[in-house]
LUMTOR-394400 format. One record per residue (C-alpha): x, y, z. Coordinates in steps of 0.02 Angstrom, whole numbers, plus 50000, padded with zeros to 5 digits. Layout:
XYZ
...
***
This chain:
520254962251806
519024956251677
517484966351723
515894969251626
516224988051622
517554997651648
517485004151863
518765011451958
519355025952075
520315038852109
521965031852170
523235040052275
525055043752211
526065045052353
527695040152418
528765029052425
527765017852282
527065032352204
526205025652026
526615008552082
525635008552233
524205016352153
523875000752034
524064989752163
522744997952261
521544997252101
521954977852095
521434977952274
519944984752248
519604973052086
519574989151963
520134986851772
520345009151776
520965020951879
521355039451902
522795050351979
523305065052007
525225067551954
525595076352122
524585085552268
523025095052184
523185111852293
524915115652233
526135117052090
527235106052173
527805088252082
529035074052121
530155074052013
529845058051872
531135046851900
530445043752076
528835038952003
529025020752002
528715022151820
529795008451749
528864998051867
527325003051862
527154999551677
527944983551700
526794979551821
525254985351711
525894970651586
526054956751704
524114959551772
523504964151607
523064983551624
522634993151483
523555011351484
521815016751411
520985016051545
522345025151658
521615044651678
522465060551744
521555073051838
522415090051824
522605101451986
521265111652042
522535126152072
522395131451870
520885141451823
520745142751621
519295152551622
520315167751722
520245185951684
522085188651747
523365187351652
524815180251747
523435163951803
523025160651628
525015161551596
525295150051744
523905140251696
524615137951524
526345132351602
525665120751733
524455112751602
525965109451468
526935102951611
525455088751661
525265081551479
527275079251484
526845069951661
525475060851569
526355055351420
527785050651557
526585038651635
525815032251476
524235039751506
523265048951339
521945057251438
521905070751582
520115077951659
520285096951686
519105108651744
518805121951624
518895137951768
517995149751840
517275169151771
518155179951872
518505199351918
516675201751832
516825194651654
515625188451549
515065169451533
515705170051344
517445178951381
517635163951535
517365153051393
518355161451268
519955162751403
519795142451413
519675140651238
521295150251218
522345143051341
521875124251267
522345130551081
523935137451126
524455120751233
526185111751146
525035094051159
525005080151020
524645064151123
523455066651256
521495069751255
520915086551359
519355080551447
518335094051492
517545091751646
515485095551681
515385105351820
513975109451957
513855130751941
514545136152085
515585151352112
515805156851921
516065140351839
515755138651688
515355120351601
513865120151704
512705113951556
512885104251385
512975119051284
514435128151383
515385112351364
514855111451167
515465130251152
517335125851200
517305110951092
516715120950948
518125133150996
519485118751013
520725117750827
521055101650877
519645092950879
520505075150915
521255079851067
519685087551146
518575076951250
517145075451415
517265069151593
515445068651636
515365069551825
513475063351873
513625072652038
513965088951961
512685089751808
511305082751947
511885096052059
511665107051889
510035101551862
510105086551763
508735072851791
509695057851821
508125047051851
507835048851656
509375042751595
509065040951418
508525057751406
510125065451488
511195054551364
510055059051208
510525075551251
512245072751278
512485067351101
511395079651010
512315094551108
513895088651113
514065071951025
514495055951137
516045052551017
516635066551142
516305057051316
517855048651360
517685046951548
516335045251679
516435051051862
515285041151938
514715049652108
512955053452213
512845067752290
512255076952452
511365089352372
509515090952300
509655093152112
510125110652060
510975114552209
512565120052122
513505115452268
514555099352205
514845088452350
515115071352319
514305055852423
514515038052404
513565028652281
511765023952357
511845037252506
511295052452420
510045061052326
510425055352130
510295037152213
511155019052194
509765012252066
509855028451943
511855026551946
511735008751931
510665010751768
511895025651716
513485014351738
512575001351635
512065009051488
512495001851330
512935018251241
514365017551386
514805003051405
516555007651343
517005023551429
517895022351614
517095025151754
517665033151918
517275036352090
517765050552173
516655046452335
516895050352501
518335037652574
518325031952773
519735026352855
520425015452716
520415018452539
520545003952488
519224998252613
517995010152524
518345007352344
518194988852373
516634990552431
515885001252323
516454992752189
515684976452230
514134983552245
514274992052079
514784976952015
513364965652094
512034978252055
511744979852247
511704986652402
512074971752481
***
């Protein structure tokens, strides 16, 4: 587990090994990070922590020498932040709260959420004002919300650099407010991810790259500016393996996790290994 950056997946948490089964697969597939969700990401639903394998999951973690750092949460897709109804951005609130407690459970100290959708006809800047509240009014100390960029479609909001600057600027605590930069969905937004430099020089002047703690590193299907955000492995689609290679690469992130979220076959573990390797090797082959 002694890679020259830091490349991983999205793991699965499911039973009977639940957290425990998840490293293993990442050790499988020779990754020094990893993400999870804490339970299914359609529904409220959770297992209940103390059948989390938690205890030995951590144990584990010290006997192969993984760094909690570079364990990430993804939250559900079921909250929307961004919501014009009150009883979602109340649920929202509830099911949020609940996740950190799951994160701090697992010794994990950051969690990628998606920042929501306009909806029932409000404005861009109430979407982003509804988001903004929600995070302020969360009962978190410990663990980093990572604001996810996102690709446009269907209301989001996030889409660009300055969105995402706007609910930082709107964020009290400023040290528990952070970036998942997913390369599929600014592409798919219109980024240029053949000019890399560019699309981190901007990063850092809009938002400041002491704010990028994560990297999902995907290609996707679509032409750029699609807005359509669906994923495809890395090589096979339209951002291509060379521009994600230099991307993964880059010195100004060389310290900030990065993880697929590609499209998996028959075996995860199968995939990830592969993929992996070729990240790794700088190649296709």
């Amino acid at each position: 587990m002694n890679n020259k950056i830091l490349i991983g997946s999205m793991q699965s948490v499911t039973a009977p090994n639940y957290l425990l089964q998840a490293l293993s697969d990442a050790i499988a597939c020779n990754e020094n990070c990893f993400m999870v969700y804490t339970g299914s990401p359609q529904f409220f639903r959770r297992t209940a922590l103390p059948q989390m394998k938690i205890a030995e999951f951590k144990k584990k973690c010290i006997e192969v020498n993984f760094d909690l750092n570079n364990l990430i949460v993804h939250a559900p897709y079921v909250m929307n932040l961004a919501s014009a109804d009150a009883r979602i951005q109340e649920l929202s609130l509830e099911f949020l709260n609940s996740e950190i407690k799951r994160c701090i459970a697992f010794g994990a100290n950051k969690i990628v959420v998606h920042p929501g959708s306009a909806t029932n006809g409000i404005s861009l800047i109430q979407a982003i004002t509804n988001c903004i509240n929600i995070i302020n009014k969360l009962d978190n100390t410990e663990v980093t919300i990572c604001i996810e960029t996102m690709s446009g479609k269907g209301g989001e909001i996030g889409v660009d650099f300055t969105q995402i600057n706007q609910v930082i600027a709107g964020v009290k605590n400023k040290h528990l407010i952070g970036v998942c930069l997913d390369t599929c969905h600014i592409h798919d937004a219109g980024y240029d991810l053949s000019k890399i430099d560019d699309v981190i020089d901007e990063f850092d002047k809009v938002i400041g790259l002491k704010y990028l703690k994560v990297v999902h590193l995907n290609d996707s299907k679509n032409p750029r500016g699609s807005h359509k955000d669906r994923h495809e492995r890395i090589g096979m689609g339209s951002i291509g393996f060379d521009n994600l290679i230099n991307f993964a690469y880059h010195l100004k992130l060389k310290d900030i996790p990065k993880i697929l979220e590609t499209p998996v076959g028959d075996s995860l573990v199968e995939t990830y290994s592969e993929e992996v390797k070729h990240i790794l090797n700088k190649s296709l082959k």
